[in-house]
VOSEMI-902060 format. One record per residue (C-alpha): x negated, y negated, z negated; residue in three letters. Coordinates in pm, 1 decimal. Example, Ala and Ser with C-alpha at 12.3 -4.5 7.8 and 13.67 -1.06 7.14 Angstrom:
BEGIN
        c1        c2        c3  residu
   -1230.0     450.0    -780.0     ALA
   -1367.0     106.0    -714.0     SER
END
This chain:
BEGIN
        c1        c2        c3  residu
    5900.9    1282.4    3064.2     UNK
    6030.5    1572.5    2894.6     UNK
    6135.1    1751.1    3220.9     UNK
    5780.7    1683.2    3352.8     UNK
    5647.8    1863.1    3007.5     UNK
    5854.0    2135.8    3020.9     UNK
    5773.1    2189.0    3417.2     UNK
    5420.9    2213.8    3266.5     UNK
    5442.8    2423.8    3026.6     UNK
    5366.5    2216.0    2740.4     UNK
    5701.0    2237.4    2541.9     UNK
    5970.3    2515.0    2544.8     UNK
    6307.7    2367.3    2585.6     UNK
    6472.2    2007.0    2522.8     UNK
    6811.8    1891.7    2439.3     UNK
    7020.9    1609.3    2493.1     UNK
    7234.8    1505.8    2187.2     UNK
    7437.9    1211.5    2254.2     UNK
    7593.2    1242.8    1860.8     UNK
    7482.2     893.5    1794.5     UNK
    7486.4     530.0    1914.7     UNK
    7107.5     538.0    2072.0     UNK
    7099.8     943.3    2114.5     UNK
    6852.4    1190.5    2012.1     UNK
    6620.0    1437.2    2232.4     UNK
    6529.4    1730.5    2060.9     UNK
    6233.1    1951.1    2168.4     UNK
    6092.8    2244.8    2059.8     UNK
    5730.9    2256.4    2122.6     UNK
    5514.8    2576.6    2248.5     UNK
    5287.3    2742.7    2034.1     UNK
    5006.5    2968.0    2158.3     UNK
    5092.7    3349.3    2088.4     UNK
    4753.4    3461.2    1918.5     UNK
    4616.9    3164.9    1789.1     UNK
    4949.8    3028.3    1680.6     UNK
    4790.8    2710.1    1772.3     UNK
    4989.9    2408.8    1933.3     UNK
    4976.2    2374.4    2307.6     UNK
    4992.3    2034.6    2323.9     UNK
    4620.2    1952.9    2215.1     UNK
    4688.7    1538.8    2261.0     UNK
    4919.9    1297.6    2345.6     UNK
    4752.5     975.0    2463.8     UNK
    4955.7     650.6    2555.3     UNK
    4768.0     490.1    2823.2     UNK
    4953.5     176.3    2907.0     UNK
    5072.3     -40.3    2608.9     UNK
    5311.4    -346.8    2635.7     UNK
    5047.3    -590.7    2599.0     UNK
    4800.6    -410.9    2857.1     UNK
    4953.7    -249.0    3167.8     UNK
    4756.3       5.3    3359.4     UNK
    4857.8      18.4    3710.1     UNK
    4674.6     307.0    3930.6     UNK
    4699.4     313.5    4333.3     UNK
    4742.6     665.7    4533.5     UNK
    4378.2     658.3    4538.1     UNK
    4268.6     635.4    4221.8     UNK
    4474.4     855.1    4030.6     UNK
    4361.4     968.1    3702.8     UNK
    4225.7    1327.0    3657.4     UNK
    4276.3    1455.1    3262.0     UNK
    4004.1    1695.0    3133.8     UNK
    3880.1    1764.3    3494.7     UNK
    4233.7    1884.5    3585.1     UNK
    4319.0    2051.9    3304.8     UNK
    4531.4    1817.5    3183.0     UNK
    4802.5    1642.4    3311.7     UNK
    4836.5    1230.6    3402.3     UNK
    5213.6    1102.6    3359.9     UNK
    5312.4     815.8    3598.2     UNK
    5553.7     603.9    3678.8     UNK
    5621.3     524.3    4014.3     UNK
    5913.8     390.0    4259.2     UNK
    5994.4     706.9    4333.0     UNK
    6072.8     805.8    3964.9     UNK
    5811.0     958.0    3660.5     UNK
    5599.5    1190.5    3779.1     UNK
    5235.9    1362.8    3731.6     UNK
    4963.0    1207.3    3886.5     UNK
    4923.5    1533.2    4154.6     UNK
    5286.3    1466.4    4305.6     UNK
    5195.9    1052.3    4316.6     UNK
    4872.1    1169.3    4490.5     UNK
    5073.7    1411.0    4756.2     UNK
    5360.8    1153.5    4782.2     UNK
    5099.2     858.5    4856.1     UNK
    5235.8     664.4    4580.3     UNK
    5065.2     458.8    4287.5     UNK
    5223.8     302.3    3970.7     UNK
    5182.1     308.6    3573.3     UNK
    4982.3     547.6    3407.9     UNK
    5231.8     643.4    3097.6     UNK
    5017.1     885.0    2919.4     UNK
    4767.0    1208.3    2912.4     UNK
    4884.0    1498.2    2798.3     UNK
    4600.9    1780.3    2745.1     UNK
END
């Protein structure tokens, strides 16, 4: 996920620390230049462990009229929902980002 926010534009760099047992990812997020406000308007978790949401090539989600950007997780790896759509493939909604 953090390669697909970064592709975007959403956060400026990540890192990797493997310095403990369970790791840590740190990323520095983007801040607009003028308003100095945070690019990253909202995170929202779609599917939950108790409620799945499962989307096919069809029907994948569009965030703020395309503005935003649909993470999903498909056979082919975690993706946005515009490369699931061009790749013909469907799986879990993860999350909006807008």
């Amino acid at each position: 996920m953090t390669k697909i926010l970064f592709d975007q534009g959403y956060i400026l760099s990540y890192k990797f620390e493997e310095d403990t047992a369970q790791g840590n990812i740190k990323i520095a997020l983007k801040y607009d230049k003028f308003t100095k406000a945070p690019v990253i308007k909202k995170l929202q978790r779609v599917s939950k462990p108790g409620l799945r949401k499962y989307t096919g090539s069809g029907e994948m989600p569009r965030v703020l009229n395309g503005l935003g950007v649909a993470i999903v997780s498909t056979s082919h790896g975690v993706m946005t929902s515009k490369q699931a759509k061009q790749e013909n493939v469907g799986g879990e909604v993860l999350c909006y980002v807008y």
